[in-house]
C-alpha positions as CSV (number, residue, x, y, z in Angstrom):
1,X,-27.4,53.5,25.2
2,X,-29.9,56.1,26.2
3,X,-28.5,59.0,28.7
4,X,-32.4,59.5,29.6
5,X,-33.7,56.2,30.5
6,X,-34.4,56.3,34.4
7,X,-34.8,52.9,34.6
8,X,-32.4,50.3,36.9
9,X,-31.9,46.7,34.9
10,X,-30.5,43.3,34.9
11,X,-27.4,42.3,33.3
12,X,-28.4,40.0,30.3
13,X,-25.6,37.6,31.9
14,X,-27.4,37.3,35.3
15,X,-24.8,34.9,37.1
16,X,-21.7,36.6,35.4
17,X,-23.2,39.4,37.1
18,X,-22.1,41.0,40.7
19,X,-19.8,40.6,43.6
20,X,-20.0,36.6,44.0
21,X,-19.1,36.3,40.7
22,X,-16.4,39.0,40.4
23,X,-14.9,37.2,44.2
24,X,-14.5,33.6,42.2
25,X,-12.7,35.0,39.3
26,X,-10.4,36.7,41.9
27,X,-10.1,33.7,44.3
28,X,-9.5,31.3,40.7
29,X,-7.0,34.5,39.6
30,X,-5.6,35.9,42.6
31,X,-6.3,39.8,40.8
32,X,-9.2,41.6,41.0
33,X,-11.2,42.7,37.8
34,X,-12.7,46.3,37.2
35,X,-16.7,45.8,36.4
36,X,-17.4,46.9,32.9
37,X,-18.5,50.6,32.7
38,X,-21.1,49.7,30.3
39,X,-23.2,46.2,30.2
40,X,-26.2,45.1,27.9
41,X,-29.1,43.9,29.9
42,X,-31.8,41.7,30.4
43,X,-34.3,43.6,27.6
44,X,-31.4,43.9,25.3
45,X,-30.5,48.0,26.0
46,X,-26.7,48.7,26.5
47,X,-26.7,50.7,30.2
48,X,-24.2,52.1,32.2
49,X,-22.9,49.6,34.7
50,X,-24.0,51.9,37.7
51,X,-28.0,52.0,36.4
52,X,-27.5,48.0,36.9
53,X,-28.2,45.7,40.0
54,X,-29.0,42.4,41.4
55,X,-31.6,43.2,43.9
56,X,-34.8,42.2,42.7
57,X,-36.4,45.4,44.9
58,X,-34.1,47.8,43.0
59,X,-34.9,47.0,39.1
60,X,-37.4,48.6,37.4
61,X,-37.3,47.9,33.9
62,X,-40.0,45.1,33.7
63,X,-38.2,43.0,30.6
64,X,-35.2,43.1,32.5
65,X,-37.3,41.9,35.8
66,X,-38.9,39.0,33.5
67,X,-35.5,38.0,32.2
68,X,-34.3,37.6,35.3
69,X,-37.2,35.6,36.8
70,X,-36.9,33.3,33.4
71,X,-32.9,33.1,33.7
72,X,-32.7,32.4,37.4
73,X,-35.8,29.2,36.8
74,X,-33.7,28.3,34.4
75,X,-30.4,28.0,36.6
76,X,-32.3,26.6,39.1
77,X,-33.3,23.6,36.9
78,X,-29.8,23.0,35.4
79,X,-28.2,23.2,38.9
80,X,-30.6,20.2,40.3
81,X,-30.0,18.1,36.9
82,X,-26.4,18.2,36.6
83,X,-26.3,17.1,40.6
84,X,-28.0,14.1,39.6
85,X,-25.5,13.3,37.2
86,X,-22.9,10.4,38.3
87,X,-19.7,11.7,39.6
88,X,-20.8,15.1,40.3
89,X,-19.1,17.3,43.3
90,X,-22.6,18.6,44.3
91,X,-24.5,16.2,46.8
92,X,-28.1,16.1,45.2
93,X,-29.2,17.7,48.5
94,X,-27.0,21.1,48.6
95,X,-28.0,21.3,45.1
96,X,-31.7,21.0,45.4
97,X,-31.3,24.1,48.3
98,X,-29.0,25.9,46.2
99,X,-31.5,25.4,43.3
100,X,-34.8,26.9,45.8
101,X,-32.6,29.9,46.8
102,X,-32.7,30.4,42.9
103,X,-35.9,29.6,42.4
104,X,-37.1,32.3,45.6
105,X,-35.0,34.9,43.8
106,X,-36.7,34.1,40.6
107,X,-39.9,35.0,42.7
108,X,-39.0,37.8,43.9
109,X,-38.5,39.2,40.2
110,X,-41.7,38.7,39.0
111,X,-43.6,40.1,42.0
């Protein structure tokens, strides 16, 4: 972990990463969990959790920025083929909009 690196990344574990994720765990729990003070990120450096974020705007490493475009395409495509699978709880047509929210987010990390 480097004290002088100005730069805001990804978490390498991009949907275990945030508030929405943080809210299941409490609503599957019923406790909240503390974020981890330090994380390792999309390009592989361990930051402090603070010099992290979500918003494609706000990250400035570019690896992180490409990991994130490359993990959120990828979580788009899993989302669509697993509601195509028989017996799933996902109606093929929430999935395929859950899976363009992705894929717009994906776009917004590699502009």
């Amino acid at each position: 972990m480097s004290e002088t690196d100005p730069h805001i990344h990804v978490e390498q574990k991009v949907m275990q990463a945030g508030v929405d994720y943080r809210n299941l765990v409490v609503s599957i729990l019923g406790k909240p969990i503390d974020p981890p003070s330090v994380v390792t990120t999309g390009c592989g450096v361990r930051v402090p959790y603070a010099m992290t974020s979500q918003r494609p705007e706000s990250v400035t490493c570019l690896a992180c920025r490409d990991h994130a475009h490359r993990e959120h395409l990828r979580l788009a495509d899993q989302l669509e083929q697993m509601s195509r699978m028989p017996g799933t709880a996902v109606p093929p047509d929430r999935a395929a909009r859950a899976a363009q929210r992705l894929r717009n987010l994906a776009q917004r990390f590699s502009s």
